[in-house]
C-alpha positions as CSV (number, residue, x, y, z in Angstrom):
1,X,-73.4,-68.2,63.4
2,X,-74.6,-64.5,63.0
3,X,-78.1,-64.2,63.8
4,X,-80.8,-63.2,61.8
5,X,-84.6,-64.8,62.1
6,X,-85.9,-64.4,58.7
7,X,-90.2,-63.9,58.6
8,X,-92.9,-64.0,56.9
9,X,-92.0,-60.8,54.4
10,X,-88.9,-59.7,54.0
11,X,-86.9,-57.7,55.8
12,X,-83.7,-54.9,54.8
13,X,-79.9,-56.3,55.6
14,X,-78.0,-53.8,56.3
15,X,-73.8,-53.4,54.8
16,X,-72.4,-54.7,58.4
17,X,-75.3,-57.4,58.0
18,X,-73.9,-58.1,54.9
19,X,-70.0,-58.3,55.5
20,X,-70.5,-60.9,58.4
21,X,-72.6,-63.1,56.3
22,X,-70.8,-63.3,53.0
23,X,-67.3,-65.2,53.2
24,X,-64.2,-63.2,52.9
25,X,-63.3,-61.1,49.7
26,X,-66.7,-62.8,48.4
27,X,-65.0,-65.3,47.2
28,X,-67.3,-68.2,46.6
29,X,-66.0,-71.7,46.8
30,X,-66.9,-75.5,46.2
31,X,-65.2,-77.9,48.8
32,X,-66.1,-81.8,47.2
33,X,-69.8,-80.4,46.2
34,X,-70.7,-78.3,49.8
35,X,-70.6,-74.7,49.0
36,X,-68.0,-72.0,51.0
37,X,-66.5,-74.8,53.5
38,X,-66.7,-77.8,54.2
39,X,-68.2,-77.5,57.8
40,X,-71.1,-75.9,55.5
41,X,-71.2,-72.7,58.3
42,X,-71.1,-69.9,55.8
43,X,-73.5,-71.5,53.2
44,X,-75.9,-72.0,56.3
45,X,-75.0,-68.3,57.4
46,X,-75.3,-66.6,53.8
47,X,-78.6,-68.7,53.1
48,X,-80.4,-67.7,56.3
49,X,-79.1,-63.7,55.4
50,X,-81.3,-64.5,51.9
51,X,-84.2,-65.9,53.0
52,X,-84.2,-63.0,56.1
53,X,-83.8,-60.6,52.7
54,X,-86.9,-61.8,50.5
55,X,-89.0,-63.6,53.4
56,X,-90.4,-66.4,54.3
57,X,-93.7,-65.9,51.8
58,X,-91.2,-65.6,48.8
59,X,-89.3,-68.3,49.9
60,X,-92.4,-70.4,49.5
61,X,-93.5,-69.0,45.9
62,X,-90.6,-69.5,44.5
63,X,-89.8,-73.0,45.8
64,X,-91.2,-76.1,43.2
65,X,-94.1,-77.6,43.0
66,X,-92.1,-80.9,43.9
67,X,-90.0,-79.5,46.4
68,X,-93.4,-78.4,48.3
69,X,-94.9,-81.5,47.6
70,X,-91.3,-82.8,49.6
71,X,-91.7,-81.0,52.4
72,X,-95.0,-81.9,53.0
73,X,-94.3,-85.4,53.3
């Protein structure tokens, strides 16, 4: 899996970031409900490139009040 360690604010992806993380010709695909594959590498790859992109904080803020209450559980 390409590596990037999102933080607390975001941080800049570059285009060569960008080509590894996204699958090929952009193509974005459903396999029986799990986005990009079925192995689920690529959705895991291209959602760590986002959150890395708008941070950690944002991730937060924008999350729903439920799913917060969730992951407090």
């Amino acid at each position: 899996m390409y590596h990037l360690e999102p933080m607390k604010n975001g941080s800049l992806l570059t285009v060569k970031d960008w080509e590894k993380v996204t699958p090929y010709d952009n193509k974005f695909e459903l396999w029986d409900g799990i986005a990009f594959d079925p192995e689920s590498k690529q959705r895991d790859t291209l959602c760590l490139a986002l959150v890395y992109n708008m941070g950690l904080q944002h991730l937060i803020d924008i999350l729903p009040y439920s799913s917060k209450q969730t992951l407090r559980e």
